[in-house]
N, C-alpha and C positions, 0 to 999 in steps of 0.2 A: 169199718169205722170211718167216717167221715171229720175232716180235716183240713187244716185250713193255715197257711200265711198270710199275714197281713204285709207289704212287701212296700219299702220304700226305695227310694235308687239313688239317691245322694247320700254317699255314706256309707254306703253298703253295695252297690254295685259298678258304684267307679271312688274315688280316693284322691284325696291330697297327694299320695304317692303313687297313684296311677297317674294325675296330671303331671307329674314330675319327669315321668316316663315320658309326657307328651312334648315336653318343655315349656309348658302350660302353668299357670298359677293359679289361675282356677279352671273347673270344669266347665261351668253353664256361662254359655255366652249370648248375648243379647240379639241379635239378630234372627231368632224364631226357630233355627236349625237347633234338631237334635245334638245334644255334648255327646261324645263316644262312648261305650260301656267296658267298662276292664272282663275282657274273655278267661279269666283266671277268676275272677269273682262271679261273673255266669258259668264257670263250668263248676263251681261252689255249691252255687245255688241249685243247679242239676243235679247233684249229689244228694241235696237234699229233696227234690222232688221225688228220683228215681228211687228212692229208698224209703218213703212216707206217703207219697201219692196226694199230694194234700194239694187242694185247691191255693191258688194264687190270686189273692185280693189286691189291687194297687189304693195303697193308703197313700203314695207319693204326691206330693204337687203336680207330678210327670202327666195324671192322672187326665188332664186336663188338656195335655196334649192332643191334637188330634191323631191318629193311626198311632197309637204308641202300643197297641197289641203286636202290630203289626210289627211296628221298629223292633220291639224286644226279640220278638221270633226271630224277625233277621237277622238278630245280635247274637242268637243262638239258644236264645230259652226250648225248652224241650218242652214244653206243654202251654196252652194258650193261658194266656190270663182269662180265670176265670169270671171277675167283678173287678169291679173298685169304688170305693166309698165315695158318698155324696160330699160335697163340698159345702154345709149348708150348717154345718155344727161351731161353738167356738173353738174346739179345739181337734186334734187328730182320734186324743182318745175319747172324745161325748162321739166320733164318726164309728169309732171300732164298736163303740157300746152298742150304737143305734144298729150297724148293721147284725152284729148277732143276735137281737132282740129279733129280727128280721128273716134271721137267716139259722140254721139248729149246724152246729158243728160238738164233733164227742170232743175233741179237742183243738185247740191254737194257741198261735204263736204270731206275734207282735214282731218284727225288726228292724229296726230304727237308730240312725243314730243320733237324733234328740228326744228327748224323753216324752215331752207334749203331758205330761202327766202319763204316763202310761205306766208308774213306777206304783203310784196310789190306787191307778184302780185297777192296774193287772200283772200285780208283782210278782205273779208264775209263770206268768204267759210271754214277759216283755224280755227279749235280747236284745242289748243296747251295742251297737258298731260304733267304731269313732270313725268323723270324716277323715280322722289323717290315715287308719288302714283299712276300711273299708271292712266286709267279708272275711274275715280272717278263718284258718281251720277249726281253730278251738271253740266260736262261736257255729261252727255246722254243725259241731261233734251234737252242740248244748242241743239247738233248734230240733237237731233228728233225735233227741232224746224226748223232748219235751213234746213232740210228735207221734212218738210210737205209745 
């Protein structure tokens, strides 16, 4: 079975309360440098790879980065990013539509912690994180359910 996250990083792979840890008030800083990634919300996210096997789509703004494959892996992702959505749609969820129209997955999952619409047009599919905890357990349990 072929599977799929759609995978954003503010919000879900670093936190209001991971920056807190930094002594940080926000994450993303201006000068073009990578913000940190909380290793407790990647090793989350590994949990959730190593147990679903599902391809990794970057829906993020990160997306846009240069080498941000590369960054993630160093960060400690366990499997490469596999895509990431074109930046060309009005909104996050017209990019998730276009690319499965695109692309055949049995199932996925959306996680984001703003909605983008992704509540209207994929109300089974979307885990919603907040910026202030990022990854939390209970939202892995959901993702590797809504995966298997």
């Amino acid at each position: 079975m072929k599977t799929a996250l759609f995978l954003d990083i503010d919000g879900v792979l670093n936190s209001e309360q991971y920056a807190k840890t930094l002594n940080r008030t926000m994450i993303i800083n201006g000068n073009g440098e990578f913000p940190d990634i909380d290793s407790t919300a990647m090793e989350k996210l590994n949990t959730i790879i190593n147990q679903t096997d599902c391809d990794i789509i970057l829906s993020s703004g990160w997306r846009f980065f240069p080498k941000i494959k590369e960054f993630l892996q160093e960060k400690g992702l366990c499997k490469s990013v596999t895509d990431v959505t074109i930046g060309e749609c009005y909104s996050r969820a017209e990019e998730v539509a276009l690319y499965l129209q695109n692309h055949k997955y049995d199932k996925f999952v959306i996680v984001d912690d703003n909605d983008f619409d992704f509540t209207r047009r994929f109300p089974f599919n979307f885990v919603q994180t907040s910026f202030q905890d990022g990854l939390t357990d209970d939202k892995v349990e959901m993702i590797i359910k809504k995966l298997k």
